[in-house]
C-alpha positions in Angstrom: 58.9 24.3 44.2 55.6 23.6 45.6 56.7 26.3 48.6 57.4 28.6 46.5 54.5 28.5 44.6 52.3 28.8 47.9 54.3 31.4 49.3 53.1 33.8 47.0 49.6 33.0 47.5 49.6 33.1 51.0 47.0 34.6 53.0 45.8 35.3 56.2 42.3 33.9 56.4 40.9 30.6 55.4 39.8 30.7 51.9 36.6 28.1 52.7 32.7 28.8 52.9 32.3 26.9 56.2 34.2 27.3 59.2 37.0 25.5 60.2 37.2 24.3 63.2 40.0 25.6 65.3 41.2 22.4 66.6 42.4 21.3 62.8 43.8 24.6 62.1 46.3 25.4 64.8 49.4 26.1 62.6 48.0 26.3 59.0 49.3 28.7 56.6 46.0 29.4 54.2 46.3 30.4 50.2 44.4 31.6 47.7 42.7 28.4 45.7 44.7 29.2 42.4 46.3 26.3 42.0 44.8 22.2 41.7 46.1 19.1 42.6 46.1 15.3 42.8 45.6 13.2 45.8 44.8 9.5 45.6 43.5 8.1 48.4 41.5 5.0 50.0 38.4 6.0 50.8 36.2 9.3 52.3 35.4 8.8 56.2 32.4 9.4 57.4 33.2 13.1 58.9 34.3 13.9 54.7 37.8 13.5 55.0 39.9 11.4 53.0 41.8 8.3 54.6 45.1 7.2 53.4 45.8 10.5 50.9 48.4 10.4 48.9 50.1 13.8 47.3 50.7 12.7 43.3 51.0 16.5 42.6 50.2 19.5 40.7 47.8 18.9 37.8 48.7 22.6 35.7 46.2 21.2 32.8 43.5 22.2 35.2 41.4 25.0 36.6 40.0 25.7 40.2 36.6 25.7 38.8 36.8 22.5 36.8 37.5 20.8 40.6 34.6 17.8 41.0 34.4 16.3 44.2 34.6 12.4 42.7 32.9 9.6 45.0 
């Protein structure tokens, strides 16, 4: 479902302010941010990304702009 729901968002560039580094992109298919979801996780690292995520799914009760970045 979740595949589907990408697919159709799909684009060709990365969708982020800041660049990514190439090294962490080989292979990724970029979308439009239209759709939000939940990721638990242990703690942020140091470099500002997440250790231990966990994928707990889509959250359709919210909008990309109500997205908080949660300490």
């Amino acid at each position: 479902m979740l595949r589907q729901r990408l697919s159709v968002l799909e684009r060709d560039t990365s969708p982020f302010k800041s660049a990514v580094p190439r090294s962490e992109s080989a292979g990724v298919h970029w979308a439009e941010p239209e759709l939000v979801g939940e990721v638990r996780f242990t703690e942020w690292t140091k470099s500002g990304r997440l250790r231990q995520p966990s994928w707990r799914g889509l959250r359709p009760d919210q909008g990309p702009e109500e997205v908080v970045v949660e300490p």
